[in-house]
C-alpha positions as CSV (number, residue, x, y, z in Angstrom):
1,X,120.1,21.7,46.0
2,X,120.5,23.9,42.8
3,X,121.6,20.7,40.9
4,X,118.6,19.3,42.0
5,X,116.1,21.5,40.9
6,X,118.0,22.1,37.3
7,X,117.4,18.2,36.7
8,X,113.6,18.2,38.3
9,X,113.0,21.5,35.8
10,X,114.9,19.7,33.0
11,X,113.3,16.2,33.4
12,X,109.8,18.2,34.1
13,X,110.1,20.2,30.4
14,X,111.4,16.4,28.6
15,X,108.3,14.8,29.9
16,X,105.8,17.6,28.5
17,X,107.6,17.6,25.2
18,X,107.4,14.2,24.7
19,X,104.0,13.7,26.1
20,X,102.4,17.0,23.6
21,X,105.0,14.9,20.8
22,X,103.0,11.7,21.6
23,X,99.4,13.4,22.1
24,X,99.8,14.9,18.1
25,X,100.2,11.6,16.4
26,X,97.7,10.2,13.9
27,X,96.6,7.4,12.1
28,X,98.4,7.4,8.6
29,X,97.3,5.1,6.0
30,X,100.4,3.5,4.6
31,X,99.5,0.9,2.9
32,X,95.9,-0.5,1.1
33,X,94.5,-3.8,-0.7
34,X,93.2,-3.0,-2.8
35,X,95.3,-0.1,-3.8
36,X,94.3,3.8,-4.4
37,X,93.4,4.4,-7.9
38,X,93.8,0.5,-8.2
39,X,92.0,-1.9,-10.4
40,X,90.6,-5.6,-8.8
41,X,88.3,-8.3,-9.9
42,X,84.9,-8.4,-9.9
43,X,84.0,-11.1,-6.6
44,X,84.8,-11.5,-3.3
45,X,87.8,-9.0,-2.1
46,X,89.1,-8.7,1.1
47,X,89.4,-4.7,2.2
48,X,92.8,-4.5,4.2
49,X,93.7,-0.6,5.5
50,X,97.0,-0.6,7.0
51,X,98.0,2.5,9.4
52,X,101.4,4.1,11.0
53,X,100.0,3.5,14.3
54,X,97.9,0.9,16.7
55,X,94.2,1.6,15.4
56,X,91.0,1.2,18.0
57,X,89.1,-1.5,15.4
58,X,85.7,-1.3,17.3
59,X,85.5,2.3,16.9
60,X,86.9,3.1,13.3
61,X,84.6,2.7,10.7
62,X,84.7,1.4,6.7
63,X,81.8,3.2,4.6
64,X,82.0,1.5,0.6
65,X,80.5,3.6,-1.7
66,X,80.0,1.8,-4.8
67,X,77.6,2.7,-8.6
68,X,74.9,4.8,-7.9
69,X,76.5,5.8,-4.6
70,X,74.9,3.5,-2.8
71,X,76.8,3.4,0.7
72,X,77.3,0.5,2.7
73,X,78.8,0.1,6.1
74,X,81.3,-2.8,6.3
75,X,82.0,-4.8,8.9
76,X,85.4,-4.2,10.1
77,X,87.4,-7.3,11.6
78,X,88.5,-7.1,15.0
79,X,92.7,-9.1,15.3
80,X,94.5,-7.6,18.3
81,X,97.4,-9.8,16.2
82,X,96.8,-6.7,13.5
83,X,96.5,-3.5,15.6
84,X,97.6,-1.7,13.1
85,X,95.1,-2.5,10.5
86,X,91.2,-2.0,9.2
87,X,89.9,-5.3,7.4
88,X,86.9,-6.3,5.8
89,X,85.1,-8.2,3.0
90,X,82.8,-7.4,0.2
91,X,81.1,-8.9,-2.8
92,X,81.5,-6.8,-5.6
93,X,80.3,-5.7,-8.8
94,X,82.8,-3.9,-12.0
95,X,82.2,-0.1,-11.3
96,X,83.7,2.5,-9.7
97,X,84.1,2.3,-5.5
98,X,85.1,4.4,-2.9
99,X,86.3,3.4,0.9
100,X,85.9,6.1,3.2
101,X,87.8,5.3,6.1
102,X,87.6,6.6,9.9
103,X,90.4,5.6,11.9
104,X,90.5,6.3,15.3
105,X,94.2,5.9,17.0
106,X,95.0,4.4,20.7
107,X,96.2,8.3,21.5
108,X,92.0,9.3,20.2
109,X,93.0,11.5,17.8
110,X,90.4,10.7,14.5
111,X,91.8,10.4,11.0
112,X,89.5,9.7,7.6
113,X,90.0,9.5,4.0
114,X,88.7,8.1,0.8
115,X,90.2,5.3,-1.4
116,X,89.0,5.2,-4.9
117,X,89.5,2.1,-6.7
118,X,87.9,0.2,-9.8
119,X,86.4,-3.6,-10.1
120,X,86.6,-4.7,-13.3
121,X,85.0,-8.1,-14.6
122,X,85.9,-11.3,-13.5
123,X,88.0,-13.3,-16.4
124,X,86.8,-16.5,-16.8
C-alpha cells in the first residue's frame, strides 16, 4: 500500500511539472520572409512568419507599417498544412516597413514583435 501511494504521489508531482512545463510555452519567431533588417523588391511580396510552436491563424494578427506610418492590417492566410506559420501578401512601395506581429499559441499564451525590413526599387 505504501508502494502505492509513493508511485500515485510521484506520478501526481510528474504530471503537474510537465503540465506548468507545457502551460509556459510561447510562440517564438524563428524564421521570417522577408528577413529582419532585410532588404526586398519593390512589388508584390508574400509575408511568411514562421514560429517554434502550432499558431491559432484566426486569432493572430499582421499590422504593416509602412512610410508615413500608415498602418495596415493584413490578411493573414489560414493552412492547417502550416500550423506553425503567419502568411500574407502585400503590394509594396521602396521605404522603410515594419510587421508587427501577434501570435497567439494553441496553449493561449500571446507573443508580438516587430520586424523591420526595407523595399527597395524594382530593377527592370
Amino acid at each position: 500500500m505504501r508502494l502505492f501511494r509513493r508511485l500515485a504521489t510521484a506520478a501526481f508531482a510528474a504530471a503537474i511539472t510537465l503540465a506548468s512545463l507545457g502551460a509556459s510555452a510561447h510562440a517564438i519567431l524563428v524564421d521570417s520572409s522577408p528577413k529582419a533588417s532585410g532588404s526586398v523588391p519593390a512589388g508584390k511580396l508574400a509575408l511568411t512568419l514562421k514560429y517554434n510552436s502550432k499558431i491559432d491563424q484566426g486569432r493572430s494578427k499582421l499590422v504593416l507599417s509602412g512610410p508615413g506610418h500608415n498602418d495596415t492590417t493584413l490578411q493573414v492566410s489560414v493552412d492547417a498544412s502550416k500550423p506553425n506559420e503567419l502568411d500574407s501578401v502585400a503590394e509594396l512601395k521602396p521605404g522603410s516597413y515594419v510587421i508587427h506581429w501577434q501570435a497567439l499559441a494553441l496553449d493561449g499564451h500571446i507573443t508580438r514583435g516587430d520586424l523591420p525590413f526595407t523595399v527597395t526599387a524594382a530593377t527592370p
